[in-house]
C-alpha positions in Angstrom: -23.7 14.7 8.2 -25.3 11.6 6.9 -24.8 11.4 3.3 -21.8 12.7 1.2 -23.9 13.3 -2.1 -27.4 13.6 -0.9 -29.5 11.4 1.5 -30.4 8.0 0.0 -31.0 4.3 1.5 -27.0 3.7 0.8 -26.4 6.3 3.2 -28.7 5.4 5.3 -27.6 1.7 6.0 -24.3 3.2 6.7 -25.7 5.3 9.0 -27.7 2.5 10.6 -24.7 0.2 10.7 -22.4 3.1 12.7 -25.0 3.4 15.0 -25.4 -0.4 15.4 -21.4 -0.8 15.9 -21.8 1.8 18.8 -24.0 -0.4 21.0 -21.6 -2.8 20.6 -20.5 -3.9 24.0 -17.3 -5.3 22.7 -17.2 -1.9 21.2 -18.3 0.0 24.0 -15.3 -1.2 26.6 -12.5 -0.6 23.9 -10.2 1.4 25.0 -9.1 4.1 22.3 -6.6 6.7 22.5 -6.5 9.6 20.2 -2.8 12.1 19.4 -3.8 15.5 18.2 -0.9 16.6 15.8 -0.6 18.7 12.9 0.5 16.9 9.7 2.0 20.1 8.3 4.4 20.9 11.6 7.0 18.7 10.4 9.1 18.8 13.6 6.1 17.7 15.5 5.1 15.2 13.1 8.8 13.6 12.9 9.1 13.4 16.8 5.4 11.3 16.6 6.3 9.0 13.6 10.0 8.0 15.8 8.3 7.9 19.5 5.5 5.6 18.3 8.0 3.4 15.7 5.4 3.9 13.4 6.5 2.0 9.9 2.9 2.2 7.5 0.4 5.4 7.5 -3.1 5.2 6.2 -4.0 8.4 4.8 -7.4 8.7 4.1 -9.8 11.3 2.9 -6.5 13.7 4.8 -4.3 15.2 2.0 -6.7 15.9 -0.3 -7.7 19.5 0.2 -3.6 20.7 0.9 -2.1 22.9 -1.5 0.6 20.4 -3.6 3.6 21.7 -2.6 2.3 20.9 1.5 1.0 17.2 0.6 4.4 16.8 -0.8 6.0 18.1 2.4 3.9 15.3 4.4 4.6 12.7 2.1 8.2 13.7 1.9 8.6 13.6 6.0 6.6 10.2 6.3 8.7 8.8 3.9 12.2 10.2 5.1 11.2 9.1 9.0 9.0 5.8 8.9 10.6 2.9 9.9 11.0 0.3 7.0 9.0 -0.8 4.9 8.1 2.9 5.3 5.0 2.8 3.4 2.4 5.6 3.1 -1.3 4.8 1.4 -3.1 7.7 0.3 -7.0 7.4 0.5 -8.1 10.7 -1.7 -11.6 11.3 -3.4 -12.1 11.6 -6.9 -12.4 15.2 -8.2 -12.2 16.2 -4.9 -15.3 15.1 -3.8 -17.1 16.6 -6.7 -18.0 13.1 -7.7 -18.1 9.4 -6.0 -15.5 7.4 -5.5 -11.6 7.3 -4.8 -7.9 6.8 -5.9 -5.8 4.9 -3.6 -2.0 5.4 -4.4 1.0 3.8 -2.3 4.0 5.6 -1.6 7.1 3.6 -0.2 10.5 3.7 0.8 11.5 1.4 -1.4 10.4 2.8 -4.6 11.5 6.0 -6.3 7.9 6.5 -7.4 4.4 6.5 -6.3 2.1 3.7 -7.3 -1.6 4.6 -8.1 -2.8 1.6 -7.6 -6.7 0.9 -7.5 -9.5 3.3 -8.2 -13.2 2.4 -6.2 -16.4 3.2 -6.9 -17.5 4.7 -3.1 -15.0 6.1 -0.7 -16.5 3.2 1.8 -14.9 0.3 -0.4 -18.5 -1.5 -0.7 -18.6 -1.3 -4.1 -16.6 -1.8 -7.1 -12.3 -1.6 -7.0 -10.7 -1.6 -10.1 -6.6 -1.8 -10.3 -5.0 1.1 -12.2 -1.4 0.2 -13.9 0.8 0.0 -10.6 -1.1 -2.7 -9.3 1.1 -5.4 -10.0 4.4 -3.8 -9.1 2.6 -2.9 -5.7 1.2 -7.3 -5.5 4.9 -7.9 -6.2 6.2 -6.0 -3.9 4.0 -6.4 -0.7 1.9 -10.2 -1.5 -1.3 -10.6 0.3 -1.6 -13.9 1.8 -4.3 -15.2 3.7 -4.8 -17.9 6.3 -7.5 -19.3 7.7 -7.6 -20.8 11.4 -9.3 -24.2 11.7 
């Protein structure tokens, strides 16, 4: 599928720009490994996070269309089994999907709550992101810092 909400020239440059990252050849002679595993099979899921030492999870566009009590169940296990900082984002549509645009809400170890922390315009982050009223605990808690090689 090419366009989430209907064809249009946003979708198409996305779609011209995935094609164009394919012919890559930097692209093309990457190696890349892929670990089927179900998300709700908490023993399997537990067993993957501690083999790999995995320590941060990018859920996106994944929890979304799981019945509450099972995304709590995933969130729960991640949480209980990632290595520190044991931090979880959570990519999810607005409305699911009934409208553009995203919520992105950190879960960590080391807080007792989840922080909601931006909302963006387009699930592709190309447009507008606007932070929601956990932003600053999340800044405090995990700065961004950039350098820049010379």
């Amino acid at each position: 599928m090419r366009a989430c909400y209907g064809t249009s020239p946003y979708y198409e440059g996305l779609y011209r720009e995935l094609m164009a990252t394919f012919d890559d050849p930097d692209v093309r002679a990457s190696e890349v490994g892929y670990s089927e595993l179900d998300l709700l099979d908490t023993d399997d899921l537990r067993a993957f996070i501690r083999r790999n030492n995995i320590n941060a999870v990018n859920l996106s566009y994944t929890l979304y269309e799981l019945t509450p009590e099972s995304r709590t169940r995933v969130i729960d296990t991640l949480l209980d089994v990632l290595r520190p900082p044991g931090v979880a984002i959570v990519t999810e549509p607005h409305a699911e999907l009934t409208r553009p645009g995203c919520t992105v809400t950190v879960y960590d170890q080391s807080t007792a709550s989840p922080m909601t922390i931006v909302t963006v315009s387009d699930g592709h982050f190309t447009g507008r992101v606007d932070p929601l009223p956990d932003y600053e605990q999340f800044t405090t808690l995990h700065p961004i810092t950039y350098e820049f090689a010379r």
